[in-house]
N, C-alpha and C positions, 0 to 999 in steps of 0.2 A: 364046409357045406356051401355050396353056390345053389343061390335062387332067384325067382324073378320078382319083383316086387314092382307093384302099381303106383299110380304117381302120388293117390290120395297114401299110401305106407308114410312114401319117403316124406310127403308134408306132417304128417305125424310126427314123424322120429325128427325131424327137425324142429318142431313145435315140442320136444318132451324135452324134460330132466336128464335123458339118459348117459351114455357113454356113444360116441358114435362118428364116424367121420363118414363123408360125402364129397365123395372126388370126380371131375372132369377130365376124363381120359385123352379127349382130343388137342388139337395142338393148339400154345398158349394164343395163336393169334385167330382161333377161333370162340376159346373162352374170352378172348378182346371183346368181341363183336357179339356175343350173347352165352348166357349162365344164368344157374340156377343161384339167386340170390344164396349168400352167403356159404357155397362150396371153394372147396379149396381147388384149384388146377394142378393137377398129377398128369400130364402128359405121357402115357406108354414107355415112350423114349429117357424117364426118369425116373421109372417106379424103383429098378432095384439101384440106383442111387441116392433117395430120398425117403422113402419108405421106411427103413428103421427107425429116420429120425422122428418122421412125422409120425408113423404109428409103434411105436414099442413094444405095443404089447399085442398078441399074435389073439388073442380073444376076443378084443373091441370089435363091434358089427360095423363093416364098411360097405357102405351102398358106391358103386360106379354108373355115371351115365357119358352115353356117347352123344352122336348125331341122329343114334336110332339104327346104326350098322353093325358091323362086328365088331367092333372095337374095344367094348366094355365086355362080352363074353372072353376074348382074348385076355384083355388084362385079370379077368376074374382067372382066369385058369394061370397065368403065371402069379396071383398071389396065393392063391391055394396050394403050388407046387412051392410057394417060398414058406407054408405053414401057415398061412393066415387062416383061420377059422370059421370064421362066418361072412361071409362075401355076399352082396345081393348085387344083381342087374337090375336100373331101371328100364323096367318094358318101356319100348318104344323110345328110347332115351329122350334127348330133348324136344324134338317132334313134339312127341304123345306131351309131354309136359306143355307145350305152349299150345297144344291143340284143347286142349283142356280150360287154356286161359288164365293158365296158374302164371305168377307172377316173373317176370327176366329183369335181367342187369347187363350192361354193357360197361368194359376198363378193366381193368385189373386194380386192386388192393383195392373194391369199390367199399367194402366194411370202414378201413379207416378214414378213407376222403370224405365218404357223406359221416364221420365222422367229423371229421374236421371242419366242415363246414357249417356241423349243427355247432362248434363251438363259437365261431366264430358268431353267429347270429345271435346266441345264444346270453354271449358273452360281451357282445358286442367289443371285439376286436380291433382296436386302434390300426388302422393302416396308412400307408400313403400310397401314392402311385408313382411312377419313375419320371414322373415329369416333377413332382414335389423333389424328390431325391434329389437328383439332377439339381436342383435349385435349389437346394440344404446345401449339398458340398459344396457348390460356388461361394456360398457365404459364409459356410462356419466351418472349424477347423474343430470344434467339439462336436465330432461325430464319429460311432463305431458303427460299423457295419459287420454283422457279425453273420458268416454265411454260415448256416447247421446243417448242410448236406454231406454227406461222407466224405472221405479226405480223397479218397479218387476222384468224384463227380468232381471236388472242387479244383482238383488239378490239371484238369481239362479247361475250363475258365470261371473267370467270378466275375459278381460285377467289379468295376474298378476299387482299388484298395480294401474290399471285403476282407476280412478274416476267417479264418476254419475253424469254427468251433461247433461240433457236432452238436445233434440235438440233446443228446439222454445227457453232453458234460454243461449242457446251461448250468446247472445249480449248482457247478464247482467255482462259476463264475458270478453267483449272483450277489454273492456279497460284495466284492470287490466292484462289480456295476452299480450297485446302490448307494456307494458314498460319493460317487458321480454326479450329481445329480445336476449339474452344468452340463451334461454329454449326454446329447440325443444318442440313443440305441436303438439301430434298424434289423432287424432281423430278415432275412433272405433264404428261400430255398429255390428250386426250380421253377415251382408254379405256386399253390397255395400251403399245400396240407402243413409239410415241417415249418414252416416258416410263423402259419397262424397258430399250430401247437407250441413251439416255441416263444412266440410273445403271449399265449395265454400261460402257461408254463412261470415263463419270470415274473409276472404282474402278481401269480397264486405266490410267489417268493417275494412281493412287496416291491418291486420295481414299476414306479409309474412313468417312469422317460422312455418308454418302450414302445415300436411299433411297426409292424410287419408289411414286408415290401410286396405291395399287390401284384400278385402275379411273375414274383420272382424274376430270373433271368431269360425267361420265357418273354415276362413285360417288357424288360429290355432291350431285347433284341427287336419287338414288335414295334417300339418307339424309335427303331430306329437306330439305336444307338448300341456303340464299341464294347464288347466284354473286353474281363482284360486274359490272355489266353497263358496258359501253362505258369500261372502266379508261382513266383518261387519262395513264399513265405511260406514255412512252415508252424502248425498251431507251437502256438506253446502252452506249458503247463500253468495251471491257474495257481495264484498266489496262495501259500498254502496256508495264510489266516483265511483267505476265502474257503481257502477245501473246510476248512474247524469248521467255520460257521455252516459249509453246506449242511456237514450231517445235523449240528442241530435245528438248521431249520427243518428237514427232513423228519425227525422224531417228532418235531410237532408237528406238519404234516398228517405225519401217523396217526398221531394221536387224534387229531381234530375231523379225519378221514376214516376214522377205524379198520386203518390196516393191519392186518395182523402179522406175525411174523414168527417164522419157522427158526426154532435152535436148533446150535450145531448137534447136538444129543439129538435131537428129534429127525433131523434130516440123514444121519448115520444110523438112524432106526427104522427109516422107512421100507417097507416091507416089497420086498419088489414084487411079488405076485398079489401085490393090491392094487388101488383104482392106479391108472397112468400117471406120473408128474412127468413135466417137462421143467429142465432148469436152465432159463435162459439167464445167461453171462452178460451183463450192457457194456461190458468195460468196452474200450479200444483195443483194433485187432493187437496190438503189441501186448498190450497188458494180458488178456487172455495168452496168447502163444507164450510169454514167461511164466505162466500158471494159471489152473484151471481147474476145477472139480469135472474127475472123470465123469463123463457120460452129458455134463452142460454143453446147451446150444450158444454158439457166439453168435447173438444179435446185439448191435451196439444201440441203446437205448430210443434214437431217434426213429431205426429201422425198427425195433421193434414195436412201435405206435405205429409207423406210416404202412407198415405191411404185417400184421399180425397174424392174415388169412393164410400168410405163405409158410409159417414156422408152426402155428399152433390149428392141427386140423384137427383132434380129435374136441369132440364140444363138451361143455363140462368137466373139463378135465381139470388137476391140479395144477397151479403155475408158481414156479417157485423164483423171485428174479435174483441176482445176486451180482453184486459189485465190490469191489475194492473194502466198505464200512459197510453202507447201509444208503448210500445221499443218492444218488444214483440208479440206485435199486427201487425205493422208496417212489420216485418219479413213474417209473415204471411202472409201478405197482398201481398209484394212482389213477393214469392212465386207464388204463388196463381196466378197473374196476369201474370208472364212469362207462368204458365201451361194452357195460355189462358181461365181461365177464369172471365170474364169481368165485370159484374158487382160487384166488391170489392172494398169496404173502412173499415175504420179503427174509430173506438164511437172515437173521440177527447177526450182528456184528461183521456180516461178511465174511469174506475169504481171512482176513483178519482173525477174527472169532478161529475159523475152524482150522486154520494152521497153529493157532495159539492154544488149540484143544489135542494138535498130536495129528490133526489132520493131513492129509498127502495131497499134494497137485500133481497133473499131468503138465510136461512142456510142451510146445507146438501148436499145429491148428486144430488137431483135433481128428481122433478120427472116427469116421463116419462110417459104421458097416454097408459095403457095399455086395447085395444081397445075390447071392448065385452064381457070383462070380467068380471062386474056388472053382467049384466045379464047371463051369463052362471054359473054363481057361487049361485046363486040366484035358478037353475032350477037343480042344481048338489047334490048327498048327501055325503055327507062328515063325514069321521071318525077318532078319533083319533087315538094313534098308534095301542096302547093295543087293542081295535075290531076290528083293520084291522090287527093285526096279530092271533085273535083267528077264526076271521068271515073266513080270507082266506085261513085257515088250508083245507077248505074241497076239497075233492079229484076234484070235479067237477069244482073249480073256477082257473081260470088264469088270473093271477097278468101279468101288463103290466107296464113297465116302459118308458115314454117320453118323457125324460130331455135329454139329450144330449148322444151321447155314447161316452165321454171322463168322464162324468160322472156317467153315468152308471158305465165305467169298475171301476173307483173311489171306489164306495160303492154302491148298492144297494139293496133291499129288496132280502131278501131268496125266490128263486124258480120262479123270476120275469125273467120276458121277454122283450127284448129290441126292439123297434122300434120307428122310427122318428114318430114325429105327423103329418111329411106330407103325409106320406103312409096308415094313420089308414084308411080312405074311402076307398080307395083302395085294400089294404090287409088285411083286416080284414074281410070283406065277405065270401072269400075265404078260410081264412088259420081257424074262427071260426064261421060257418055259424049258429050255432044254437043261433037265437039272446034272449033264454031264460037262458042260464048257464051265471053262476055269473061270474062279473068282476071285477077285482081290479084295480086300474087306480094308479102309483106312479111316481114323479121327484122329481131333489132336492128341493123345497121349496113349491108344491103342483100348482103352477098357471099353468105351461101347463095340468097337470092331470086335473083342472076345465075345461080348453078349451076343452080337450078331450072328457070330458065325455060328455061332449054338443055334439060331431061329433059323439059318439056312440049312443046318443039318435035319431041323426036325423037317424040314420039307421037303428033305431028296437032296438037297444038292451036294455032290459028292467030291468035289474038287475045289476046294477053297480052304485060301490062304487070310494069313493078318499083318500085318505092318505092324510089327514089333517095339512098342515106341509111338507107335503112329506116326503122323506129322513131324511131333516135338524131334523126333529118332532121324527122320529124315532128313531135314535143318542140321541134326547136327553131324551128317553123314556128306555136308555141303555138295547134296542133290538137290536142283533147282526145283520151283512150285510155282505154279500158275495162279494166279486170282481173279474172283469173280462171282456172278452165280449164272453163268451162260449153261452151264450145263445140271438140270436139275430135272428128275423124276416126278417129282411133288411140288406142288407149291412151296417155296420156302413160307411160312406162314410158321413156323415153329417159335420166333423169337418175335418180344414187342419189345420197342424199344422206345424211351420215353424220347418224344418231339424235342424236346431241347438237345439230345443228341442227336436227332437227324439232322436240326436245325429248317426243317420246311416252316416254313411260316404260319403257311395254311394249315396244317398238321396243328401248328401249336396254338391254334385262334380257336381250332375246334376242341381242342382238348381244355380248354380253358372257358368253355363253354359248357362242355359237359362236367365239367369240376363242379360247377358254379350251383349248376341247376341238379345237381344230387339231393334227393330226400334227405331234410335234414330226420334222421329217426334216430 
């Protein structure tokens, strides 16, 4: 059932108890720039990618809003053809919502930052600034720097002699930081959020030599001064009297937090056509990929506090976290439970417990039903590389590319054309009306080029092709590729990318600005 729903509806339903998700159809770098406080961004271009994970269950009421175009009737119609149940449009999407004077947000993962920042205040969070920093290492040699951003971010640069240690494994590490007590501990992320969750994180574990570097490698670069680039240290594994100790400081945690906690019998008996659970995995990608409980989301503990809007859209729903024991998990859980929300526990004993109960893991990353895709792939023709570069030599055909435009500008086919897959219904009428000249359809791995050419068929056009492989097929068929974003349809506006990767300055003074000044609620 699709319907249109008013804006005072959807402030209700986001005001109740219910079951329910609220998604952002337009591209992420318009949800950058304004949203409907605490909606999740589902971009057109990623519903039947993400969509299983984020809604599982084909019953849950999902409201979508646009810019107030077609965009949100579109996406309602391919989740109804995907089985979704109850679909609402908001009238007049965000327009009508701001004309109204209902409440906006600007950033992405804005739920956990102004999370983070009420802890900080809250908590009154030890920090220094990089000018202190800077003026600690010159004089003391007892000092860790301990960076809790993901092991890719960190491998791109650190601050100088940093270390990787994500955020959800602090508490593998806090015991062993605590008989320290001669060794300043600085904690570091990019800008604020991980960095100030992280030093309140280990102080809740009894560590008082702790305190979080203002403004991260953000700060550092703005002072001026040298990251150090492609660090080739790798984390290592925490001492494993420190792991002992984690879980039991963890149970007391528990205990003093009243987190509750799901057994392996109870989670083998959960009824799937009851309310939603999501089971988020915090381990590290390694440890997930050597084993997993079917159907768990990999978010590694830090990501899962600094972005919770991006994994968990349905509201109210069950949150099950689950790690290696319990220590790990446990944190998570925490978390989770100050950022209000309610129903969380914690599998008991872990992955531990439920393989020591006869339980079964999956190996790998995981996979993620990617929705429609049978059959669009089924009703699509597809080419290898060598005929999709002799076939679209001819003067008449235009090569489309609709993988990302980060990846686009990366590598892609000569003479191609860049636009989101949410815009092809829409721009494509217009910008190639003649639905008889040939089409060549390209991304990197070929699976949105299938979805596409299914949205070009529903539209007339009768002569298109896919790049078999995509990109990835191309490269390895060592035909050349062009890069860039000289040639684009749409505003590339579809990726945000955080300021410390672009590296503008200005970019990251302003982001550091609006961090600051988030409602702490």
């Amino acid at each position: 059932m699709k319907a249109i729903v008013s804006c005072q509806d959807v402030a209700e339903l986001m005001a109740s108890d219910g079951l329910f998700a609220v998604f952002d159809v337009r591209e992420r770098g318009e949800f950058n720039q304004c949203q409907i406080p605490t909606a999740t961004s589902l971009p057109r271009s990623q519903i039947e990618f993400r969509l299983a994970q984020l809604v599982p269950d084909h019953r849950i009421s999902i409201v979508l809003y646009d810019e107030g175009d077609a965009r949100a009737p579109l996406a309602a119609a391919t989740l109804l053809r995907l089985g979704y149940e109850q679909v609402g449009i908001l009238e007049g999407g965000l327009k009508a919502w701001q004309a109204e004077g209902r409440p906006t947000a600007s950033g992405v993962n804005v739920p956990s930052k102004a999370f983070g920042e009420k802890i900080h205040h809250e908590r009154s969070v030890p920090d220094l600034t990089v000018e202190e920093l800077r003026a600690l290492k010159e004089r003391s040699s007892n000092l860790v720097i301990l960076d809790v951003r993901t092991p890719e971010e960190y491998g791109r640069f650190c601050i100088p002699g940093g270390i990787n240690v994500p955020g959800g494994d602090l508490i593998l590490w806090a015991h062993e930081l605590k008989q320290k007590n001669d060794v300043e501990v600085i904690v570091n992320c990019a800008g604020r959020t991980r960095s100030i969750i992280g030093t309140a994180a280990l102080r809740r574990l009894g560590l008082t030599h702790v305190r979080a570097l203002r403004n991260g490698t953000m700060g550092w670069v703005l002072a001026g001064l040298e990251l150090e680039t492609k660090p080739g240290r790798m984390g290592t594994a925490a001492p494993e009297a420190s792991r002992e100790q984690a879980l039991t400081q963890a149970l007391k945690i528990a205990t003093e937090e009243s987190i509750s906690f799901t057994t392996v019998e109870q989670l083998g008996n959960i009824n799937i056509g009851g309310d939603p659970v999501y089971l988020i995995d915090v381990r590290s990608e390694g440890e997930y990929k050597s084993g997993h409980l079917a159907g768990s989301i990999h978010v590694p503990g830090g990501q899962a506090v600094q972005r919770a809007d991006d994994f968990v859209a349905i509201r109210n729903a069950r949150i099950i976290f689950i790690s290696d024991q319990s220590a790990r998990a446990v944190m998570a859980a925490y978390w989770y439970r100050l950022m209000n929300f309610l129903k969380v526990s914690v599998l008991q004993g872990g992955l531990r417990a439920w393989t020591a109960a006869g339980g079964k893991l999956e190996t790998g990353s995981g996979c993620v039903e990617l929705l429609g895709y049978e059959a669009a792939q089924k009703a699509s023709r597809s080419i290898d590389a060598n005929d999709f570069n002799r076939q679209s030599r001819s003067v008449s055909a235009t090569i489309l590319d609709v993988g990302s435009s980060l990846e686009f500008e990366a590598a892609h086919v000569p003479q191609a054309e860049w636009i989101s897959r949410g815009w092809l219904d829409l721009e494509l009428p217009e910008q190639f009306p003649d639905r008889n000249q040939p089409i060549f359809l390209t991304c990197p791995d070929g699976r949105s080029s299938v979805l596409a050419a299914q949205t070009l068929a529903d539209l007339g056009y009768v002569d298109v092709a896919v790049l078999n492989g995509g990109v990835q097929a191309w490269l390895a068929a060592g035909l050349p590729v062009d890069k860039g974003l000289d040639a684009c349809l749409v505003e590339p506006n579809d990726v945000v990318l955080s300021p410390s990767i672009r590296g503008n300055k200005e970019d990251m003074l302003r982001y550091l600005e609006w961090e600051t000044k988030l409602p702490r609620t």
